[in-house]
VMD Tcl script that builds the backbone (N, CA, C; Angstrom):
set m [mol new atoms 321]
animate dup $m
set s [atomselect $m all]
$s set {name element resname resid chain x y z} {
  {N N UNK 1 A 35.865 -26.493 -2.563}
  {CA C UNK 1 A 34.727 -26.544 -3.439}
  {C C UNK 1 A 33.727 -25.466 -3.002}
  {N N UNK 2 A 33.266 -24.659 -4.287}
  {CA C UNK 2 A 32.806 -23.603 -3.411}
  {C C UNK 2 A 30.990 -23.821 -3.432}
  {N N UNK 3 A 30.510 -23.284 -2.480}
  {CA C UNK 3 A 28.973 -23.582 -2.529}
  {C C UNK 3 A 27.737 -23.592 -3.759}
  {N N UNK 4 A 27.492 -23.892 -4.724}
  {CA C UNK 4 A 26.219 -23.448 -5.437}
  {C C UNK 4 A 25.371 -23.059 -4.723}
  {N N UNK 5 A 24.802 -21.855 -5.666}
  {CA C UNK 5 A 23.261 -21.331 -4.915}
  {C C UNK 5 A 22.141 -20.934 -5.973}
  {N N UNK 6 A 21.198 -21.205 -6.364}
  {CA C UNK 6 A 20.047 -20.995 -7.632}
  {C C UNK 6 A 18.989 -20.280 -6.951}
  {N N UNK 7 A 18.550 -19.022 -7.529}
  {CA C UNK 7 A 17.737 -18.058 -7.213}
  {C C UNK 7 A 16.692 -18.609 -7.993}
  {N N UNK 8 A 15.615 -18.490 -7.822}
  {CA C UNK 8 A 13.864 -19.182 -7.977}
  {C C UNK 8 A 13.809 -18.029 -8.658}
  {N N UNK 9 A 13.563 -17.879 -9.889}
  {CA C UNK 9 A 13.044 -16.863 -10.573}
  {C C UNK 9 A 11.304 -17.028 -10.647}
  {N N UNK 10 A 10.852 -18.126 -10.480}
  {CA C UNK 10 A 9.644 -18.139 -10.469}
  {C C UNK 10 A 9.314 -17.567 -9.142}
  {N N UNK 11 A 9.654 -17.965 -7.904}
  {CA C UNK 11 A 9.404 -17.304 -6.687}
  {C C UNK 11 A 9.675 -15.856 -7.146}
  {N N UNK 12 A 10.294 -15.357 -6.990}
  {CA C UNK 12 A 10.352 -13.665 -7.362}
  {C C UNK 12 A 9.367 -13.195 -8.221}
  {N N UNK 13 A 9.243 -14.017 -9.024}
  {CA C UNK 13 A 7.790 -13.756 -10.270}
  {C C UNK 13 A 6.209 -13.302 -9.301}
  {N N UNK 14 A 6.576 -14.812 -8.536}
  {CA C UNK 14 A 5.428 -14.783 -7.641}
  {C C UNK 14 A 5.005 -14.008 -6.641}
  {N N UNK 15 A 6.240 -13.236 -6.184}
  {CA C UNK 15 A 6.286 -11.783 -4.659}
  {C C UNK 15 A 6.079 -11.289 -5.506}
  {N N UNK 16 A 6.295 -10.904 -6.852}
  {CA C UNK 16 A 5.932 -9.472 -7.912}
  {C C UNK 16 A 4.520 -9.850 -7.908}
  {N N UNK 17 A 3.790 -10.694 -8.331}
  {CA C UNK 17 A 2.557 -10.700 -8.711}
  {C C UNK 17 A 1.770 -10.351 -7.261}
  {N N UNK 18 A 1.959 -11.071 -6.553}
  {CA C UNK 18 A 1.393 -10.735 -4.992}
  {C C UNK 18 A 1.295 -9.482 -4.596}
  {N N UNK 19 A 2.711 -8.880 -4.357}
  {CA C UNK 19 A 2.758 -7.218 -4.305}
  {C C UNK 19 A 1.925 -6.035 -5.046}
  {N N UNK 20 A 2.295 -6.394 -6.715}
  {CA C UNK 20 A 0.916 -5.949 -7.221}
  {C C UNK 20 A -0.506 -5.949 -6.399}
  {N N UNK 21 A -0.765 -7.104 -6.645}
  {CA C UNK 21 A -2.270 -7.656 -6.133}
  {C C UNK 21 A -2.782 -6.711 -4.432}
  {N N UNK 22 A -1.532 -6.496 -3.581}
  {CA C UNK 22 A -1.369 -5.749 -2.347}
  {C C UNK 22 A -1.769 -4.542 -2.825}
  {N N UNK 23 A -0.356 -3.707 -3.883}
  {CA C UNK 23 A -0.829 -2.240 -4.107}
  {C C UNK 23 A -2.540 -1.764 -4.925}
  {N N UNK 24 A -2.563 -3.083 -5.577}
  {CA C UNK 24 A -3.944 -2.298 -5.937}
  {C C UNK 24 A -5.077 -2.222 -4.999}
  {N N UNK 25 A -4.790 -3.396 -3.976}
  {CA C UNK 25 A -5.866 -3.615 -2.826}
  {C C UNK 25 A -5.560 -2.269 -2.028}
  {N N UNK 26 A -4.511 -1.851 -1.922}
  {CA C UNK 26 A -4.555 -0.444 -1.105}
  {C C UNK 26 A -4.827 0.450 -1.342}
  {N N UNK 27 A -4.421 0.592 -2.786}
  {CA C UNK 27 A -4.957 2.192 -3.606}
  {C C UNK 27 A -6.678 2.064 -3.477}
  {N N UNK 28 A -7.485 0.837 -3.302}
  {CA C UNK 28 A -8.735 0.871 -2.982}
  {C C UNK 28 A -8.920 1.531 -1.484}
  {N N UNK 29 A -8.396 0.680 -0.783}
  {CA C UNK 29 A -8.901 1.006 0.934}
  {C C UNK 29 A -8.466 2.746 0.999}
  {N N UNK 30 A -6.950 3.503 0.438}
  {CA C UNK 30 A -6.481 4.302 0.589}
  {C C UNK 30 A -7.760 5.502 0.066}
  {N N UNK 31 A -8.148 5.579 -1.536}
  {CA C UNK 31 A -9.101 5.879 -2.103}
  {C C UNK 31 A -10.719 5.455 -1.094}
  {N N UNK 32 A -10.851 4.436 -0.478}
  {CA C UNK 32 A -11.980 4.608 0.480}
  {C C UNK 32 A -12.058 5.387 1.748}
  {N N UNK 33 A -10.461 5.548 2.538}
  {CA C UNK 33 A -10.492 6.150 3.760}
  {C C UNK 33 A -10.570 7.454 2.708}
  {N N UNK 34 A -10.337 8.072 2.216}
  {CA C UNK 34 A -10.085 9.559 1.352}
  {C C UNK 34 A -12.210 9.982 1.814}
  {N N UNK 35 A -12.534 9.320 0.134}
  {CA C UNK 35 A -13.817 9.491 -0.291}
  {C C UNK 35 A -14.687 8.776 0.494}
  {N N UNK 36 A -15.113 8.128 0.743}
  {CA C UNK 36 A -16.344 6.950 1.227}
  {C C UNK 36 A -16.357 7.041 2.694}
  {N N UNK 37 A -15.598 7.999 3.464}
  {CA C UNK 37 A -15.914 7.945 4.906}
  {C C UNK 37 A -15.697 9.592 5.628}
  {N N UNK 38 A -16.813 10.190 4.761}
  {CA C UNK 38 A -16.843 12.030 4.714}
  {C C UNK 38 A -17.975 11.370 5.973}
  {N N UNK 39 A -17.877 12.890 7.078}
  {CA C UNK 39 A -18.862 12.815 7.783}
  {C C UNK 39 A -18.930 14.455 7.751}
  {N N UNK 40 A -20.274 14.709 7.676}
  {CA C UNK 40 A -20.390 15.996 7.420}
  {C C UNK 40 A -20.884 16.720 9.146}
  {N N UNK 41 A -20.521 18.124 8.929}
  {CA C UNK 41 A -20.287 18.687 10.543}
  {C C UNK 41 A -21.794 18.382 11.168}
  {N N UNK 42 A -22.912 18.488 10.279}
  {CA C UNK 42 A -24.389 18.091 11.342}
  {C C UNK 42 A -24.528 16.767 11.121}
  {N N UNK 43 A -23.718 15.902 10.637}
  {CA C UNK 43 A -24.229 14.627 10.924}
  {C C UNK 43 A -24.904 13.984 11.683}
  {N N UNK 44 A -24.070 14.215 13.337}
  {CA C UNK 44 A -24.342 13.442 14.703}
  {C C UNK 44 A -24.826 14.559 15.892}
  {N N UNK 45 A -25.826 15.649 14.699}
  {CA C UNK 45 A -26.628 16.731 15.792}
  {C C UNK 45 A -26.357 18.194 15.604}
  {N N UNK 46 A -27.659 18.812 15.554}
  {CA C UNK 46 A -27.206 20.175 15.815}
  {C C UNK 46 A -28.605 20.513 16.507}
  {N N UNK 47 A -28.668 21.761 16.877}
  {CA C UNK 47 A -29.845 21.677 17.493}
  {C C UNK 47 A -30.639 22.936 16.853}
  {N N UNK 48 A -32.005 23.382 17.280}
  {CA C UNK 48 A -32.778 24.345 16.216}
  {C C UNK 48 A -32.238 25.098 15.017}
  {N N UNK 49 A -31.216 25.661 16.117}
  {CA C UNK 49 A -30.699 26.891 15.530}
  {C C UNK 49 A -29.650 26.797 14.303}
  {N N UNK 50 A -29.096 25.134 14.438}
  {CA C UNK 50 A -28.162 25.052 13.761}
  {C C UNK 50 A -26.620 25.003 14.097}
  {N N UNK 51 A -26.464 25.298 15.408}
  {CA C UNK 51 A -25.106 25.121 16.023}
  {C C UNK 51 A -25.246 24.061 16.621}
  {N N UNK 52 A -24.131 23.046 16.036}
  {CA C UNK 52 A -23.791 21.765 16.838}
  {C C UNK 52 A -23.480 21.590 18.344}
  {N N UNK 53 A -24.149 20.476 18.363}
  {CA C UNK 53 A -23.850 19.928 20.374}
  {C C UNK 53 A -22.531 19.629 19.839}
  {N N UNK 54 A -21.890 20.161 21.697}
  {CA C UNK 54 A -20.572 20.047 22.143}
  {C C UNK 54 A -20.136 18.429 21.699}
  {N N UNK 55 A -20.684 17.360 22.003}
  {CA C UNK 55 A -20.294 15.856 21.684}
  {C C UNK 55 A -20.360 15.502 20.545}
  {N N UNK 56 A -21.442 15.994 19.843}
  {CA C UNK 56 A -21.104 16.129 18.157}
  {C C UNK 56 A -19.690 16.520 17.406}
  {N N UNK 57 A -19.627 18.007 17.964}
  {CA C UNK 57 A -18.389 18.863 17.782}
  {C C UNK 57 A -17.205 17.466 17.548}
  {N N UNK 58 A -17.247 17.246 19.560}
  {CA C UNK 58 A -16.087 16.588 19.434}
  {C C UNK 58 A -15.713 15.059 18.866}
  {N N UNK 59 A -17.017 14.351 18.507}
  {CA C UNK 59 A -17.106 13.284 17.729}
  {C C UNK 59 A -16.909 13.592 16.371}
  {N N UNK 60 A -17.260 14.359 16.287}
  {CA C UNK 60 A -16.440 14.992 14.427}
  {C C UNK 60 A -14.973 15.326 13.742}
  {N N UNK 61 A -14.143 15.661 15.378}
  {CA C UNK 61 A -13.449 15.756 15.175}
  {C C UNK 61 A -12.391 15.279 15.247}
  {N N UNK 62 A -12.641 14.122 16.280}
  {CA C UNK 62 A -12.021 12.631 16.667}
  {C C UNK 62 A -12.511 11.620 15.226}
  {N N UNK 63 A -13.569 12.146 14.693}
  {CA C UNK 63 A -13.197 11.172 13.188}
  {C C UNK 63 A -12.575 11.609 11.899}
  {N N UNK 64 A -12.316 13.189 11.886}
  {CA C UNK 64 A -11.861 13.437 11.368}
  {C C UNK 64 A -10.274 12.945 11.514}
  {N N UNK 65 A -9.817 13.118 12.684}
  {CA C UNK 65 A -8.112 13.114 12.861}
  {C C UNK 65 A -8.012 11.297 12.838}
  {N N UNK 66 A -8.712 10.490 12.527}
  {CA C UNK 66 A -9.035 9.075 12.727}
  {C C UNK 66 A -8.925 8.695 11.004}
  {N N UNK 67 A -9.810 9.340 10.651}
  {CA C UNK 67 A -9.523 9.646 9.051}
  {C C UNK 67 A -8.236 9.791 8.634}
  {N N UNK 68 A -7.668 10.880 9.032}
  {CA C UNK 68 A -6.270 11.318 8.448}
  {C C UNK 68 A -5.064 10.437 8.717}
  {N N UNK 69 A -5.451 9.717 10.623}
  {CA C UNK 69 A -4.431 8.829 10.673}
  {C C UNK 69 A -4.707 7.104 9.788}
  {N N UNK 70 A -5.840 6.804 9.090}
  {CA C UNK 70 A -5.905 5.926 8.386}
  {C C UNK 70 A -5.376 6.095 7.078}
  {N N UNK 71 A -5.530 7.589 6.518}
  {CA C UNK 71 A -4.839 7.775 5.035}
  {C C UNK 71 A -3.241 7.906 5.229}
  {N N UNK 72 A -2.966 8.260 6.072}
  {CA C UNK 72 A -1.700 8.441 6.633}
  {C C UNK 72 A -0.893 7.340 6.304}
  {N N UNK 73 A -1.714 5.918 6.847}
  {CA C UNK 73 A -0.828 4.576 7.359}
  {C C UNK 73 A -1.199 3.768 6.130}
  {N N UNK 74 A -2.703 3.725 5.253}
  {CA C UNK 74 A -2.655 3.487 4.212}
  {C C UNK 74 A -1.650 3.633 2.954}
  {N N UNK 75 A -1.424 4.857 3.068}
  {CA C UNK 75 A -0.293 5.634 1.966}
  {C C UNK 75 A 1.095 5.187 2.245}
  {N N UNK 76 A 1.480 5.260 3.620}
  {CA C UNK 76 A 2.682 4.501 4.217}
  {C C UNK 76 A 3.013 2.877 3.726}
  {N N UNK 77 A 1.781 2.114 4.036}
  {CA C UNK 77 A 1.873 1.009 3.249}
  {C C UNK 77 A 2.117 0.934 1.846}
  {N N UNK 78 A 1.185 1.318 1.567}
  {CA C UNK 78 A 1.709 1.441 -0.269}
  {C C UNK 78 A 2.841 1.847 -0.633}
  {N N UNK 79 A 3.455 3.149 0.070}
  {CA C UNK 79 A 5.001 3.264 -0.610}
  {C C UNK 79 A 5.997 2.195 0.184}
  {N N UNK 80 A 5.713 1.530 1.091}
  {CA C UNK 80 A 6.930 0.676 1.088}
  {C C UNK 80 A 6.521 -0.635 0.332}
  {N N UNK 81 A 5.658 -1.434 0.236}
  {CA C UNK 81 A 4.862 -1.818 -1.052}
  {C C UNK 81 A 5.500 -1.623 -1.914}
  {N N UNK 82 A 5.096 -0.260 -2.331}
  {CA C UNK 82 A 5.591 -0.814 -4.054}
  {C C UNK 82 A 7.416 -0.165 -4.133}
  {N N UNK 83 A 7.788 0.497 -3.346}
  {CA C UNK 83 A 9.431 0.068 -3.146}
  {C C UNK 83 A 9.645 -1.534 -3.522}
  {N N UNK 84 A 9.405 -2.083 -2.059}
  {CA C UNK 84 A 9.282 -3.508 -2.551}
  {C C UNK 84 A 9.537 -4.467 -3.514}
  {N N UNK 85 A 8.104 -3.912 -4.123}
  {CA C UNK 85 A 8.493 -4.299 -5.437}
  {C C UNK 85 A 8.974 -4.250 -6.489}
  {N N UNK 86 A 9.773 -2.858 -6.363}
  {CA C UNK 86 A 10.637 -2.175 -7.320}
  {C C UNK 86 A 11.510 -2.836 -7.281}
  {N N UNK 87 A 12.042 -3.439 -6.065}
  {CA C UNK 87 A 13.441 -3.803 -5.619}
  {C C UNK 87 A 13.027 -5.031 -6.071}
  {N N UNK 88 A 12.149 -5.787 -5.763}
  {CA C UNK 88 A 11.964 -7.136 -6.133}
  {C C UNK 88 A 12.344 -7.469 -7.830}
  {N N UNK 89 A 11.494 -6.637 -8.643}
  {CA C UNK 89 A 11.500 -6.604 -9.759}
  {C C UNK 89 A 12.815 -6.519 -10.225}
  {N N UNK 90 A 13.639 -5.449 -9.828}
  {CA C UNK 90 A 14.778 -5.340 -9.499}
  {C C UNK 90 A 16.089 -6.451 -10.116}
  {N N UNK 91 A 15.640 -6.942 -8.824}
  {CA C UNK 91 A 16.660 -8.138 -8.631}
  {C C UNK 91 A 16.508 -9.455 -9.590}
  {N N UNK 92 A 14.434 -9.306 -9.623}
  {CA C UNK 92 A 14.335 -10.593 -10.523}
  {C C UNK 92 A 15.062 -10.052 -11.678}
  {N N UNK 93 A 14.969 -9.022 -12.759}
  {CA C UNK 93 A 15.674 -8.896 -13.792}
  {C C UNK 93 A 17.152 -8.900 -13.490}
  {N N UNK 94 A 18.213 -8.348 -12.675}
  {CA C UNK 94 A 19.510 -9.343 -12.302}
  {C C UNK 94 A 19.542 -10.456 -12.662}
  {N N UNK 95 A 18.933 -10.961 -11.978}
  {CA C UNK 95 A 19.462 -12.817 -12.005}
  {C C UNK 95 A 18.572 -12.973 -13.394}
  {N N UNK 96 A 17.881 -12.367 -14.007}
  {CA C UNK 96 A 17.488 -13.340 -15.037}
  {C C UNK 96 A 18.720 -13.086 -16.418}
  {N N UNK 97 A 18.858 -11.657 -16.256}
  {CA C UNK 97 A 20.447 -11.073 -17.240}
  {C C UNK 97 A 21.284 -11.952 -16.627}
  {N N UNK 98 A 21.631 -12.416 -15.405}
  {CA C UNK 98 A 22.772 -12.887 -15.088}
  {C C UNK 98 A 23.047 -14.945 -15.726}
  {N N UNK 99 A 21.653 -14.864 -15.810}
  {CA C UNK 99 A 21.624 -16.304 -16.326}
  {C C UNK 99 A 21.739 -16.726 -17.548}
  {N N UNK 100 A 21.056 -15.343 -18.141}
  {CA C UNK 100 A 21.250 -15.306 -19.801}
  {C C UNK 100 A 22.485 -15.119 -20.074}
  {N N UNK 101 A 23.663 -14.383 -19.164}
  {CA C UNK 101 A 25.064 -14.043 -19.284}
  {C C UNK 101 A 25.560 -15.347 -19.414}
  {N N UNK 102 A 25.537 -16.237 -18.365}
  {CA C UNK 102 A 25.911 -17.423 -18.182}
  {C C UNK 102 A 25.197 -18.733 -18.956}
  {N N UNK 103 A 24.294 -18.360 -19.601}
  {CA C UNK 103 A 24.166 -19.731 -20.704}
  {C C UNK 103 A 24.989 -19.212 -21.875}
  {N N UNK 104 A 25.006 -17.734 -22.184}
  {CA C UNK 104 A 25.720 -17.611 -23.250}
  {C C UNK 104 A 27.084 -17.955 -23.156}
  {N N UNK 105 A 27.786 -17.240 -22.085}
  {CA C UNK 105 A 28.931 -17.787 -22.224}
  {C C UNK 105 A 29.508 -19.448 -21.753}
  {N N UNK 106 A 28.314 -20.416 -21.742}
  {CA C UNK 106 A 29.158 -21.720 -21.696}
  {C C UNK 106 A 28.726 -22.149 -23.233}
  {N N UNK 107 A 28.352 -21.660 -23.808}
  {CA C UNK 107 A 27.678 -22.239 -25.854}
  {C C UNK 107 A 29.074 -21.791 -26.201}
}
mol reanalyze $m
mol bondsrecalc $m
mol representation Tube
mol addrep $m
């Protein structure tokens, strides 16, 4: 006798909707590390003349590369994200053709 097994099409419904709800929350944070966290080169000092202190310098530039590694890992998330959910989506349409296959052919 061989095993039955029933795939939750509502569960799969539900990782699709979630995942969504993930990628758009990231395309925000991703779009905030981008725009909303510019630090401009005299921000944290320059002095009369206009040439920045050495600790400025290098605090600018430790947020800059801090920056890049947040858009970096942001963007990383999102594409395996919405892979994810490609695949998810995926599969939910499988099994839902596969069920429609199988009510038709027991009528």
């Amino acid at each position: 006798m061989a095993d039955q097994y029933r795939v939750d099409l509502s569960a799969l419904e539900e990782t699709m909707r979630k995942l969504n709800g993930i990628l758009k929350d990231l395309g925000s944070a991703h779009s905030d590390a981008r725009y909303k966290t510019s630090l401009s080169q005299n921000a944290l000092g320059a002095d009369a003349g206009g040439a920045n202190f050495m600790e400025a310098r290098r605090l600018t530039e430790a947020h800059t590369d801090m920056k890049n590694s947040i858009e970096s890992i942001v963007g990383h998330l999102h594409d395996v994200t919405n892979e994810f959910g490609t695949k998810t989506k995926k599969v939910h349409g499988n099994y839902q053709n596969q069920e429609a296959d199988t009510a038709a052919n027991m009528s």
